[in-house]
Legacy VTK file of the C-alpha trace (Angstrom):
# vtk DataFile Version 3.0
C-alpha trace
ASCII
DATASET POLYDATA
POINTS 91 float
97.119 127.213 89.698
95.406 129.172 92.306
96.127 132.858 92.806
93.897 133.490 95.943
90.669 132.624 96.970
88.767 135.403 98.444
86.154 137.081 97.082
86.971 140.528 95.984
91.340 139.799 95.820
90.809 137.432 93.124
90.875 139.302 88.969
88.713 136.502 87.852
84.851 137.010 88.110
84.036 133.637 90.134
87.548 132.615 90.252
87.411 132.657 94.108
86.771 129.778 96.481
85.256 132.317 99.903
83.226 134.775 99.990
82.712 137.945 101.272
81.386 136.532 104.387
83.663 133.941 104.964
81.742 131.303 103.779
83.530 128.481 101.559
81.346 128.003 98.145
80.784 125.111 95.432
84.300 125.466 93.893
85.605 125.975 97.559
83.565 122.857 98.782
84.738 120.944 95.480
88.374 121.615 96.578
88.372 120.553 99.987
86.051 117.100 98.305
89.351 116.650 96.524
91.683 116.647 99.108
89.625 114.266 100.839
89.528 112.181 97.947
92.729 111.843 96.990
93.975 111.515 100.507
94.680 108.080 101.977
93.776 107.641 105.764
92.668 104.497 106.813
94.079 101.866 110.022
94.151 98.003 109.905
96.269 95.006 111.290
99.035 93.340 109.500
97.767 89.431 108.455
99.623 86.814 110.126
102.390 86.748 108.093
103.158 90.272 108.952
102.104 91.946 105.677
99.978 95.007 105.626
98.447 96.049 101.891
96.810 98.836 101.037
96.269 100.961 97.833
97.025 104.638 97.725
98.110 107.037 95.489
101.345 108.784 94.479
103.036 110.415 97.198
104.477 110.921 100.514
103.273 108.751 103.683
103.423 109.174 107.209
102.802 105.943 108.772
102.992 104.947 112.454
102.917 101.139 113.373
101.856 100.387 116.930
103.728 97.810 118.224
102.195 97.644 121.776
105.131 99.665 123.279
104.567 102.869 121.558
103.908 103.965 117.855
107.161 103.515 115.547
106.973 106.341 112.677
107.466 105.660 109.109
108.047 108.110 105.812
107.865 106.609 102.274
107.440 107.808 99.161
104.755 105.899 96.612
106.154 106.415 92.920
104.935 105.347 89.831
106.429 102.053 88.994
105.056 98.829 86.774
104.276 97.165 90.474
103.251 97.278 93.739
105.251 98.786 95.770
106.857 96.583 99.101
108.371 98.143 102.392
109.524 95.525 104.430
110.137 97.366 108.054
112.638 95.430 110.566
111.557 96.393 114.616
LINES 1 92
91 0 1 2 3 4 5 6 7 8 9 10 11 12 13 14 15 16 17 18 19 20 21 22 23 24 25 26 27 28 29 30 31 32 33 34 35 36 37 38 39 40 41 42 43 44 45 46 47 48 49 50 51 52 53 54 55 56 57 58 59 60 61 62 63 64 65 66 67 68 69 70 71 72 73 74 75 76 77 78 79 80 81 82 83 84 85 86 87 88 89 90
């Protein structure tokens, strides 16, 4: 749980993640690695079967498949099952 993050707003001594001048230190720089680590990003092409794959974690998706007219939007949710997890999309 984070409280705040600048320096001098925050009761506990190095509990902050910016300092006084702005500037975003270790914990604030190990916070914004973690984002980027457990965020999933990436583009591809579907095989020739159709079938995309790709391993990500739990969570919501925004996914936009470009179908040469024009990106088609997609939400789904990845929850922890026994298996993968299949979205077969219809266009």
């Amino acid at each position: 749980m984070l409280w705040g993050f600048w320096e001098g707003v925050v009761s506990r001594e190095h509990g902050h993640l910016v300092d006084y001048n702005n500037q975003v230190n270790a914990a604030g720089q190990r916070l914004i690695a973690l984002q980027e680590e457990w965020t999933t990003s990436l583009t591809g092409h579907a095989r020739e079967d159709g079938c995309f794959q790709f391993r990500g974690f739990l969570g919501d998706y925004d996914a936009f498949i470009d179908m040469g007219q024009g990106e088609v939007p997609l939400h789904f949710k990845v929850l922890k099952g026994d298996g993968p997890l299949v979205i077969n999309l219809h266009v």
